[in-house]
C-alpha positions as CSV (number, residue, x, y, z in Angstrom):
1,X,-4.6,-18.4,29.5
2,X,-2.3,-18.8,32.4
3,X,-1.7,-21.8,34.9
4,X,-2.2,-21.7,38.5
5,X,-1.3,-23.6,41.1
6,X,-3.4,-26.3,43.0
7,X,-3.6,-29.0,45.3
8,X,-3.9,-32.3,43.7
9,X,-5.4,-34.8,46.3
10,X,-4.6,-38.4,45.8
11,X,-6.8,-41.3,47.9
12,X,-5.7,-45.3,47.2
13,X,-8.1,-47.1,49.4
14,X,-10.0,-49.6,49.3
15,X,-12.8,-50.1,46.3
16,X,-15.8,-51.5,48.5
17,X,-16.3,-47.9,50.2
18,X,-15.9,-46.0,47.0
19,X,-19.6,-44.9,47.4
20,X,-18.9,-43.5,50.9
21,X,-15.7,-41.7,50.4
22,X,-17.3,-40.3,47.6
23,X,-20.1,-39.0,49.6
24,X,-17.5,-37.8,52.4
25,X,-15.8,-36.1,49.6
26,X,-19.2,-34.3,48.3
27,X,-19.8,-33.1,51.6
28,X,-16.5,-32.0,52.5
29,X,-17.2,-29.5,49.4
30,X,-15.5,-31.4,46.2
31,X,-16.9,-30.1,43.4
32,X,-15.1,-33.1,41.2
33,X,-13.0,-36.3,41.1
34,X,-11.6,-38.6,39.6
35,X,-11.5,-42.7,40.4
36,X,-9.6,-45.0,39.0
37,X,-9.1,-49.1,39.6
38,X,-5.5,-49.9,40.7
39,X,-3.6,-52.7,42.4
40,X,-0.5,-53.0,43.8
41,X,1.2,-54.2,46.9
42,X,1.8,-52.1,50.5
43,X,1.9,-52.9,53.9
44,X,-1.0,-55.2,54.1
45,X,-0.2,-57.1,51.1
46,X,-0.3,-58.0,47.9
47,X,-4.2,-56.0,46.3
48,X,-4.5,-57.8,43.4
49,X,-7.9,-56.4,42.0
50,X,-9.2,-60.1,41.1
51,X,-11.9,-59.5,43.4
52,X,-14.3,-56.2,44.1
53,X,-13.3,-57.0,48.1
54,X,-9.8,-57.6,47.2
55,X,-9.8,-54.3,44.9
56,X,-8.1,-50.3,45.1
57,X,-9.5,-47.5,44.1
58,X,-6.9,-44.2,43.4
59,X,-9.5,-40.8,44.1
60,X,-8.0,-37.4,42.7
61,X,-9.2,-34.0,43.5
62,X,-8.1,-30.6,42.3
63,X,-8.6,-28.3,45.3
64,X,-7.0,-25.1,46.6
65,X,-4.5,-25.8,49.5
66,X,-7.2,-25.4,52.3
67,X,-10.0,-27.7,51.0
68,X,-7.3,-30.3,50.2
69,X,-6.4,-29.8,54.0
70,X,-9.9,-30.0,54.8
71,X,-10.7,-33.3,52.9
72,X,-7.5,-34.7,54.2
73,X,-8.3,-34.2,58.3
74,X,-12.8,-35.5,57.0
75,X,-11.2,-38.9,55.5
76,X,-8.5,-39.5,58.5
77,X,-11.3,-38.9,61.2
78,X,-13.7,-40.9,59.4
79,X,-12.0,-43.9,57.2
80,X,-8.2,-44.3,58.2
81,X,-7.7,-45.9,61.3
82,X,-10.4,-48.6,60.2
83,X,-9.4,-49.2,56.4
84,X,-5.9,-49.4,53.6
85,X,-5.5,-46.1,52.9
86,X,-2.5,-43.9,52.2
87,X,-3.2,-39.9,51.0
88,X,-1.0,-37.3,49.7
89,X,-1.0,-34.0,48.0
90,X,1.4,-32.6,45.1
91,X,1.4,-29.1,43.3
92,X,-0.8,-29.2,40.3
93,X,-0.5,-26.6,37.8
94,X,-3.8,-26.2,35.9
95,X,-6.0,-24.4,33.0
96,X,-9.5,-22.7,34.2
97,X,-8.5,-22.7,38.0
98,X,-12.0,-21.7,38.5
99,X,-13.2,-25.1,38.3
100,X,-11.3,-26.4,41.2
């Protein structure tokens, strides 16, 4: 079976509206993700994950180029001017394409 190429979608933001970026990301058409707990440090500090308030998230999503646009202009209308957030895409090469 051969690769193909993909979008890979990557979301760190902030853990207490996992459920609604979730839900944004349904909508928009996802038909998976991923989320994962991080921490780290960025413009507004130090995250340091000892508290759910004070907590990341990282959200991946395989996607072809245009969903990956898609979801990318849904979360900056509805979550980025008001929330820590930083998304990015890189090339994924992937197995069963058809699921993404």
């Amino acid at each position: 079976m051969a690769l193909e190429r993909r979008k890979l979608l990557v979301v760190v933001t902030e853990a207490e509206i996992e459920d609604e970026i979730v839900r944004t990301l349904e909508e928009a058409g996802a038909h998976g993700y991923t989320v994962s707990e991080v921490r780290g440090k960025g413009e507004r500090g130090l995250r340091s994950a000892g508290w759910r308030r004070d907590a990341n998230i990282r959200v991946e999503v395989l996607c072809g180029e245009a969903a990956a646009e898609h979801f990318i202009e849904v979360l900056q209308e509805r979550f980025l001017a008001n929330y820590a957030m930083v998304l990015w895409t890189c090339e994924a090469m992937v197995l069963r394409p058809h699921k993404f």
